[in-house]
PAZA-643935 format. One line per 8 residues: their letters; for each residue x, y, z of N, C-alpha, C, CB. Coordinates in steps of 0.001 Angstrom, whole numbers. Glycine has a CB too. Example, Ala and Ser with C-alpha at 12.3 -4.5 7.8 and 13.67 -1.06 7.14 Angstrom:
// PAZA-643935
AS = 13190:-5690:7800:12300:-4500:7800:13200:-3300:7800:11308:-4473:9046  12850:-2250:7080:13670:-1060:7140:12900:30:7870:14084:-598:5725
This chain:
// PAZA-643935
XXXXXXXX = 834:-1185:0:0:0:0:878:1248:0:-949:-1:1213  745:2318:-741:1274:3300:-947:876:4460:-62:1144:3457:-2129  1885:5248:522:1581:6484:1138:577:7325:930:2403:7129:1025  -29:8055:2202:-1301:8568:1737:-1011:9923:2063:-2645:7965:2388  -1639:10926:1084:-1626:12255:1600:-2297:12864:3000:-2156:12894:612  -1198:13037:4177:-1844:13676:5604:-3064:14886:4973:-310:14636:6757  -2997:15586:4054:-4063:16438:4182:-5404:16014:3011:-3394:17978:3959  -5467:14587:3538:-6674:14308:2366:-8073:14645:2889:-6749:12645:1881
XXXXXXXX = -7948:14559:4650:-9260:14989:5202:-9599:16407:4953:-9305:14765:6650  -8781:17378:4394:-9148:18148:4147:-9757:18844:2741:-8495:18422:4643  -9583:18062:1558:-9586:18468:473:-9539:17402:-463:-8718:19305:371  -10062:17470:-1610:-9319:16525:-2851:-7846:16421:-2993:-9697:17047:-4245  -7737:15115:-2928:-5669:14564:-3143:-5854:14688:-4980:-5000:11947:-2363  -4540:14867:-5403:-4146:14649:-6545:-3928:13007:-6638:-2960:15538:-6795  -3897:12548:-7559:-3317:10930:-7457:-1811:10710:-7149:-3523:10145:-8911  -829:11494:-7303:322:11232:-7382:608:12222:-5721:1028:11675:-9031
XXXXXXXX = 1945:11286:-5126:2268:12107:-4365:3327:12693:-4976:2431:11671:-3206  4011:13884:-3764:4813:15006:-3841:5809:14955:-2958:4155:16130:-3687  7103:15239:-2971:8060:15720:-2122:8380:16807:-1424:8773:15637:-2533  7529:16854:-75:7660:17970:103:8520:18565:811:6871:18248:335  9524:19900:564:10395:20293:1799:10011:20295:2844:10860:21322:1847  11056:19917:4355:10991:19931:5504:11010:21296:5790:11857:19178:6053  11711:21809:5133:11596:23307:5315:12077:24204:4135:12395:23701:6537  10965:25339:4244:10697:26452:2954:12726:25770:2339:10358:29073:3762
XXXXXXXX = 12646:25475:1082:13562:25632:308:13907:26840:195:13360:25163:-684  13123:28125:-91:13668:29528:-116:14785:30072:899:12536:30370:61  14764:29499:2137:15480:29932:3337:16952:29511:3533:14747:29458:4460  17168:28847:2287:18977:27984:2531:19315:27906:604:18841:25456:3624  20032:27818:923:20924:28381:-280:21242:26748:-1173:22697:29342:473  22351:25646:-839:22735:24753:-1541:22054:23539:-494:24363:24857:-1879  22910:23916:869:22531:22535:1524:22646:23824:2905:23857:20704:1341  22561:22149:3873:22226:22835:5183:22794:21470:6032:20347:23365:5430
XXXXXXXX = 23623:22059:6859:23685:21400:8463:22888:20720:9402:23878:22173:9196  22338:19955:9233:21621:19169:10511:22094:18271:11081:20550:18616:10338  21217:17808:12089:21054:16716:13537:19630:16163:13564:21281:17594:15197  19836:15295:14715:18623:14869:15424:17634:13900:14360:17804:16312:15963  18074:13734:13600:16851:12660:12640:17552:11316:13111:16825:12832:10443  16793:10391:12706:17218:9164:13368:18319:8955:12497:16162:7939:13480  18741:9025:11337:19879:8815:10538:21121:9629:10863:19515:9049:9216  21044:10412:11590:21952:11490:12441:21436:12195:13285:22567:12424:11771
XXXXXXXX = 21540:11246:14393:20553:11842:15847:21812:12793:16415:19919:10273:17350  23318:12673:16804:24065:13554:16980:24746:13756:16698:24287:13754:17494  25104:13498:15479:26307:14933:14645:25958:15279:13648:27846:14692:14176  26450:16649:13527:25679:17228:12558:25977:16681:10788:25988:18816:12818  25525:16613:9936:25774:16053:8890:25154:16906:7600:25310:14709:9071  26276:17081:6821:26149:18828:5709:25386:17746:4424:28498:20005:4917  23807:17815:4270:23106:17416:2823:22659:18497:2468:21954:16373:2738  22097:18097:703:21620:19078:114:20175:19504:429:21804:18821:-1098
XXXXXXXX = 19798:20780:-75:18342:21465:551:17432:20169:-289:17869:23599:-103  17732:19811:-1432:16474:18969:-2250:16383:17863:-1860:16527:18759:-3692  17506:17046:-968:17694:15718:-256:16337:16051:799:19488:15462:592  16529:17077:1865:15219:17327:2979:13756:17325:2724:15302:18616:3535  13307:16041:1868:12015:16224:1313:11395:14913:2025:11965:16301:-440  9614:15069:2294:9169:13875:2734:8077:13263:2043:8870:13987:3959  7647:12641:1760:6733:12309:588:5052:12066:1375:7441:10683:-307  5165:12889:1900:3372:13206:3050:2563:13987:2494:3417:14088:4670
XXXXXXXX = 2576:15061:1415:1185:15585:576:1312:14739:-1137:1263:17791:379  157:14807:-1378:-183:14994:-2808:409:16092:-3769:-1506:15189:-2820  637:16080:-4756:1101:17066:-5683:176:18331:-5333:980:16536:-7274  -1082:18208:-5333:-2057:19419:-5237:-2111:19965:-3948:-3461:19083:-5608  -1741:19656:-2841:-1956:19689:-1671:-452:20658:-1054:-2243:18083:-1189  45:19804:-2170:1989:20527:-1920:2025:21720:-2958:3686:19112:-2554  1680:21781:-4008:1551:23159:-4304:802:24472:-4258:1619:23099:-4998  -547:24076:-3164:-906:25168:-2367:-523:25569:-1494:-1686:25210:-2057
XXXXXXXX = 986:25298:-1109:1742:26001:244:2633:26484:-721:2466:25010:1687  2410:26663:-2136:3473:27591:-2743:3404:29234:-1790:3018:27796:-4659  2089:29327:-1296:1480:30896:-1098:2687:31002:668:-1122:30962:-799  2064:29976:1552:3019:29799:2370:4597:29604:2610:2640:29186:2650  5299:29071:1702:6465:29176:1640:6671:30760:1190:6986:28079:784  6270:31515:127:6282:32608:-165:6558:33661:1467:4921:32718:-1044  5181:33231:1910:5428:33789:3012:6512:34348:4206:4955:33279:3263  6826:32888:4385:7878:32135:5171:9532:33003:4907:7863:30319:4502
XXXXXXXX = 9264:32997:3533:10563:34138:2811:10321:35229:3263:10671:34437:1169  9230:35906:2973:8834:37479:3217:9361:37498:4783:6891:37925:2996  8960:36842:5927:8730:36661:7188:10907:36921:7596:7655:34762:7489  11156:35966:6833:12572:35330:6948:13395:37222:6820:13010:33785:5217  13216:37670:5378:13497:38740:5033:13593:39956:5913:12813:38855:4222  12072:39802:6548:12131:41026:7227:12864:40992:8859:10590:41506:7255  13075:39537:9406:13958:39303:10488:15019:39686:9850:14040:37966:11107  15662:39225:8961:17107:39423:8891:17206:41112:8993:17794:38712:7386
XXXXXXXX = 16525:42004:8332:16723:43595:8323:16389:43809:9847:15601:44558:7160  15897:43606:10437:15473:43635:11984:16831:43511:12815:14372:42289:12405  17355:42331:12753:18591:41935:13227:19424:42859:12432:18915:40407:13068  19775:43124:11314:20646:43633:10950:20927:45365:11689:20401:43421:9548  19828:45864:11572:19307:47212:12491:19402:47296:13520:18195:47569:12556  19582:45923:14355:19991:46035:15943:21165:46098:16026:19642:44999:16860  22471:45029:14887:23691:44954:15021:24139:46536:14528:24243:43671:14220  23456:47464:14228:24401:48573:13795:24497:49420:15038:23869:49453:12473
């Protein structure tokens, strides 16, 4: 049996699933530093941003958080000028 989309109670699934980032792709550049997953619970280990994907929505389901990831950038953006304005 094949994986099911977590947000099917909410909406029509597409038939195919999707890979979705663990986190907004917009926010990291090539790759990223992590821990703590069971495959590297403690040391940190340098993969790429497109490796961090989990296959839990539908295609349709994963490209209506295009609006949210958008967000997530805007959000990201305006911390960094925030911080940057405190360090001066």
């Amino acid at each position: 049996m094949g994986r099911t989309c977590w947000a099917r109670e909410v909406s029509a699934c597409a038939e195919k699933m999707s890979g979705e980032h663990l986190v907004p792709k917009c926010l990291f550049r090539d790759s990223v530093s992590i821990r703590g997953f069971s495959w590297c619970p403690d040391d940190y280990i340098t993969v790429g941003i497109n490796s961090l994907t989990a296959n839990v929505l539908c295609r349709a389901h994963n490209s209506r958080l295009s609006d949210l990831d958008a967000a997530a950038y805007d959000m990201w953006c305006v911390l960094r000028q925030v911080s940057d304005l405190i360090s001066v």
